[in-house]
mmCIF file of the C-alpha atoms, coordinates in Angstrom:
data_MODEL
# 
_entry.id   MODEL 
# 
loop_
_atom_site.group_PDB 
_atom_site.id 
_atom_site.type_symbol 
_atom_site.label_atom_id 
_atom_site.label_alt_id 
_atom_site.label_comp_id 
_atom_site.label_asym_id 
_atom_site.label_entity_id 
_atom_site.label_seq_id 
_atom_site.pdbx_PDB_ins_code 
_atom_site.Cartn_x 
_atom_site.Cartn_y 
_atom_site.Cartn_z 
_atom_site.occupancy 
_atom_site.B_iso_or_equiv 
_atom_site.pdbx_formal_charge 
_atom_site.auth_seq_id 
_atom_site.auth_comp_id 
_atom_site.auth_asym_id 
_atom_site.auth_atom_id 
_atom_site.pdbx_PDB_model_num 
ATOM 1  C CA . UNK A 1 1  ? -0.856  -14.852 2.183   1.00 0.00 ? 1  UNK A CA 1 
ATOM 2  C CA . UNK A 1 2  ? 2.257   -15.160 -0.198  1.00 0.00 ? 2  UNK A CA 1 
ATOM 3  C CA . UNK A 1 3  ? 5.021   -16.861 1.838   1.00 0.00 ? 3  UNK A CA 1 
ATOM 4  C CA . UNK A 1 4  ? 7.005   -13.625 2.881   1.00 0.00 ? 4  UNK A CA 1 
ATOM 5  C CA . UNK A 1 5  ? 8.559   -13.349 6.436   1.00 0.00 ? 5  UNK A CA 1 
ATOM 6  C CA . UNK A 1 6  ? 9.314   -10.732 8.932   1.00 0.00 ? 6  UNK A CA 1 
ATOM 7  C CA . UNK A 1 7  ? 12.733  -11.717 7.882   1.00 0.00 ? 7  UNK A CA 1 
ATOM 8  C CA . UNK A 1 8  ? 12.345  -10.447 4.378   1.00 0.00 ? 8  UNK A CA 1 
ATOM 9  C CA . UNK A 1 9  ? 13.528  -7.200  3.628   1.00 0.00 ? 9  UNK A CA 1 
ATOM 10 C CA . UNK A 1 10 ? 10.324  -6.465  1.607   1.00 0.00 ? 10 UNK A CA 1 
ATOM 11 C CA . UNK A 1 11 ? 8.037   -7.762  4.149   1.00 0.00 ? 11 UNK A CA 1 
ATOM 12 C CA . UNK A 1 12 ? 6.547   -4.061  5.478   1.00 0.00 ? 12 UNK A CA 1 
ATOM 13 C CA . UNK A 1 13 ? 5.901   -3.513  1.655   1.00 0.00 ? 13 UNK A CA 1 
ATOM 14 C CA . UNK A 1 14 ? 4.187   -6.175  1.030   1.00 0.00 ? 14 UNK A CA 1 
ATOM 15 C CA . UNK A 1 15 ? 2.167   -4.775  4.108   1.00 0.00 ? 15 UNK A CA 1 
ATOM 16 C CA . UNK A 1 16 ? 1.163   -1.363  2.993   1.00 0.00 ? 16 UNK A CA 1 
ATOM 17 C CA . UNK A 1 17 ? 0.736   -2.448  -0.596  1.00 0.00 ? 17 UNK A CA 1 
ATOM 18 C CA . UNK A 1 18 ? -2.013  -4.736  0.276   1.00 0.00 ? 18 UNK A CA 1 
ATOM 19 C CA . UNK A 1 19 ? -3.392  -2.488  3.112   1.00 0.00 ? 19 UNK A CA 1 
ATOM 20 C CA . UNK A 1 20 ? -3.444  0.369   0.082   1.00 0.00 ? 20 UNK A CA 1 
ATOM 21 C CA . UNK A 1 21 ? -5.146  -1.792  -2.464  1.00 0.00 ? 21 UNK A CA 1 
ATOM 22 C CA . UNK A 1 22 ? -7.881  -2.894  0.367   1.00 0.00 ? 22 UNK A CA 1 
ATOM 23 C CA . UNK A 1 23 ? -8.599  0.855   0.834   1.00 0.00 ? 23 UNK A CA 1 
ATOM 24 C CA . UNK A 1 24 ? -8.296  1.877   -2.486  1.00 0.00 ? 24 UNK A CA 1 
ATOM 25 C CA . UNK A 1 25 ? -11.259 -1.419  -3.563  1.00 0.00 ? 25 UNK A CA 1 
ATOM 26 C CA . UNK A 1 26 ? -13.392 -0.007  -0.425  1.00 0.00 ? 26 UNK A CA 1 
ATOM 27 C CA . UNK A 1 27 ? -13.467 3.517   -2.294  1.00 0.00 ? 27 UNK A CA 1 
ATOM 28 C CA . UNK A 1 28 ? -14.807 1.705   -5.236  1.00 0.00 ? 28 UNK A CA 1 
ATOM 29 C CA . UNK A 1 29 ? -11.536 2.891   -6.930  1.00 0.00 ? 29 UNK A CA 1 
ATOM 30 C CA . UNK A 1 30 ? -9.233  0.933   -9.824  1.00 0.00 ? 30 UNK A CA 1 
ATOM 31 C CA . UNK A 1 31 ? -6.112  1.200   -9.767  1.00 0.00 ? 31 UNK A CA 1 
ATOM 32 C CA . UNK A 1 32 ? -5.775  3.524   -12.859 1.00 0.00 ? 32 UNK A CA 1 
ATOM 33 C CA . UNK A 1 33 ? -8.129  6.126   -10.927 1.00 0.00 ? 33 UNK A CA 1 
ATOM 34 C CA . UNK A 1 34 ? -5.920  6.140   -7.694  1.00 0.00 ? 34 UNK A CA 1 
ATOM 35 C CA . UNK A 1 35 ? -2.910  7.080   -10.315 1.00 0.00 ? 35 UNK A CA 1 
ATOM 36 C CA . UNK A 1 36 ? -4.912  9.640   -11.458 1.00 0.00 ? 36 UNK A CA 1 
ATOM 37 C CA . UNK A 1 37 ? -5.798  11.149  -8.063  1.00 0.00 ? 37 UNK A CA 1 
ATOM 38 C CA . UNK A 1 38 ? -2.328  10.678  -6.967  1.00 0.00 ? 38 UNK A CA 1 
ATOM 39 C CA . UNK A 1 39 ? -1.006  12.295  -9.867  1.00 0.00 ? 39 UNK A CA 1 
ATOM 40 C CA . UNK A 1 40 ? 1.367   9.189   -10.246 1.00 0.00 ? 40 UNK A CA 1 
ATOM 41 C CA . UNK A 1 41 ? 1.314   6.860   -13.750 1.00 0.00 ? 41 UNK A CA 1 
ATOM 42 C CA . UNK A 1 42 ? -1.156  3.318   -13.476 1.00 0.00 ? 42 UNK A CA 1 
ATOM 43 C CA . UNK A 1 43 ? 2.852   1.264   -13.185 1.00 0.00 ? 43 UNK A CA 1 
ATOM 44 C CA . UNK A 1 44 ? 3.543   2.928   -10.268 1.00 0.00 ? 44 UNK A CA 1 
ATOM 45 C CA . UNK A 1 45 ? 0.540   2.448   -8.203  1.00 0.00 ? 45 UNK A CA 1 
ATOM 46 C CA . UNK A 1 46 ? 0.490   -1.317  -9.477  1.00 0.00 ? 46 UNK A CA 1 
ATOM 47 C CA . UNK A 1 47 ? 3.956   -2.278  -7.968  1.00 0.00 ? 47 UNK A CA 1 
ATOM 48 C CA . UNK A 1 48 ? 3.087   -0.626  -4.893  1.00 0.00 ? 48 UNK A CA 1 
ATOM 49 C CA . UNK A 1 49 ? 0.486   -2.462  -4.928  1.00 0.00 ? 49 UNK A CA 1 
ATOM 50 C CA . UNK A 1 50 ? 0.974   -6.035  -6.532  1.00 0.00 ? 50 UNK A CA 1 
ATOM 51 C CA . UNK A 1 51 ? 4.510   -7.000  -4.866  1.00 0.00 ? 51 UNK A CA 1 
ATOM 52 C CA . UNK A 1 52 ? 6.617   -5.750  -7.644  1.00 0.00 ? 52 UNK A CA 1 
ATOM 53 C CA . UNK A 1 53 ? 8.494   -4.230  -4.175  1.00 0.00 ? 53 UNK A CA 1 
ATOM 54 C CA . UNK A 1 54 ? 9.249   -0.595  -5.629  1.00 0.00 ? 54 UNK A CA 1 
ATOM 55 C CA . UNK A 1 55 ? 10.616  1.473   -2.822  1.00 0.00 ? 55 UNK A CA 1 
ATOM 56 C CA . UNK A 1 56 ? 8.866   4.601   -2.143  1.00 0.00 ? 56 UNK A CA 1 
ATOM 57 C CA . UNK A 1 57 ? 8.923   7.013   0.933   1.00 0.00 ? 57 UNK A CA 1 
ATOM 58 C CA . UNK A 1 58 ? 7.048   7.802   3.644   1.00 0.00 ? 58 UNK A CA 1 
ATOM 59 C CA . UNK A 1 59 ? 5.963   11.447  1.608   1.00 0.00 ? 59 UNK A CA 1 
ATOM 60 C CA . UNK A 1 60 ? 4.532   8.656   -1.491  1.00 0.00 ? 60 UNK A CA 1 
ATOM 61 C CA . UNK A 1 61 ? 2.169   7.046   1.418   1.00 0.00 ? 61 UNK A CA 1 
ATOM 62 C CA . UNK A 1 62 ? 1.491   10.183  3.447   1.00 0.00 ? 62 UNK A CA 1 
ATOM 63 C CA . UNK A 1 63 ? 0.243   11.784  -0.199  1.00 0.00 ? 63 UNK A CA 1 
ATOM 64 C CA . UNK A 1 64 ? -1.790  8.522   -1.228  1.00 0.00 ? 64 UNK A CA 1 
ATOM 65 C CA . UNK A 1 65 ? -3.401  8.390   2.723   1.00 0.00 ? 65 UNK A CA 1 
ATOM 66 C CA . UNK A 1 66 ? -4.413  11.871  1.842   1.00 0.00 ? 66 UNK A CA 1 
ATOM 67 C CA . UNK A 1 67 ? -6.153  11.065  -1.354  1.00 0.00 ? 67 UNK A CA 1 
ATOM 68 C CA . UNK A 1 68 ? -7.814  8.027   -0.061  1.00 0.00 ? 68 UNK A CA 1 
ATOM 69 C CA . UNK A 1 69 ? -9.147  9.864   3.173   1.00 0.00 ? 69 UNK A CA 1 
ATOM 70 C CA . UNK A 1 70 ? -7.438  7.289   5.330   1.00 0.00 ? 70 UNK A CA 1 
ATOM 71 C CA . UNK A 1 71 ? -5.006  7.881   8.614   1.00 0.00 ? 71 UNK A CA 1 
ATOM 72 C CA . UNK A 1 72 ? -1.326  6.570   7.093   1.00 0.00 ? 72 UNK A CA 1 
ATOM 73 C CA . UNK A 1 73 ? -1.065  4.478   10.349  1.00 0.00 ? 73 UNK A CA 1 
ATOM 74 C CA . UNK A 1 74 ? -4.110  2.139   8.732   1.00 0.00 ? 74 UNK A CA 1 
ATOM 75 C CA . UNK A 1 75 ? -1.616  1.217   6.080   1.00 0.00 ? 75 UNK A CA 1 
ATOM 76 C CA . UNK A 1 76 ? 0.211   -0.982  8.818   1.00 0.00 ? 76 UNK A CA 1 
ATOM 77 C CA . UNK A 1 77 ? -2.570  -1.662  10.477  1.00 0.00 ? 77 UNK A CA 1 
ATOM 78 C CA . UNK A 1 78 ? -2.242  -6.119  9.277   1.00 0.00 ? 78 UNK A CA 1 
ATOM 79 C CA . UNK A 1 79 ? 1.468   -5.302  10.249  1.00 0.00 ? 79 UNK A CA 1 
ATOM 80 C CA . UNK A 1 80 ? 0.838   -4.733  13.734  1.00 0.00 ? 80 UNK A CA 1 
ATOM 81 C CA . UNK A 1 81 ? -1.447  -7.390  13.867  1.00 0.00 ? 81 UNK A CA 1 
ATOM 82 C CA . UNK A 1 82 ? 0.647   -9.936  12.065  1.00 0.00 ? 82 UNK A CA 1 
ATOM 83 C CA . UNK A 1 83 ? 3.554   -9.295  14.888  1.00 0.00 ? 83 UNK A CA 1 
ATOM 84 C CA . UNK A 1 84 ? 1.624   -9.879  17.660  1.00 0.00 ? 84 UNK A CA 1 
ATOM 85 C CA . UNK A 1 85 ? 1.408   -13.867 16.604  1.00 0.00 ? 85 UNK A CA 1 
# 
């Protein structure tokens, strides 16, 4: 894992950017196809997903969960676990 902290203020994206590129690879998908599906440009998904730390909101996810067939809560899913330790 990159050395980020529950401290950091980009921590949670760091988070849901890697839990979205795990889903997105489990699909079979690149990057560039997710953008497409999305209806979002190939940048956009790569910062979300490659720690560039682009804000987005919660409608962003929700919309991407939707395309990807997966319940939005699995995007914090290493989150939750990562707090427990």
């Amino acid at each position: 894992m990159q050395n980020i902290s529950p401290y950091d203020d980009d921590y949670i994206y760091y988070w849901v950017g890697k839990n979205i590129r795990k889903y997105r690879k489990a699909k079979g998908w690149s990057q560039s196809k997710l953008a497409r599906e999305c209806n979002y440009t190939d940048m956009f998904i790569s910062r979300i997903e490659n720690n560039a730390f682009q804000t987005f909101s919660l409608n962003t996810l929700y919309h991407i969960s939707k395309v990807l067939d997966v319940p939005i809560k699995l995007f914090f899913e290493e989150l939750e676990e990562e707090d427990k330790k």
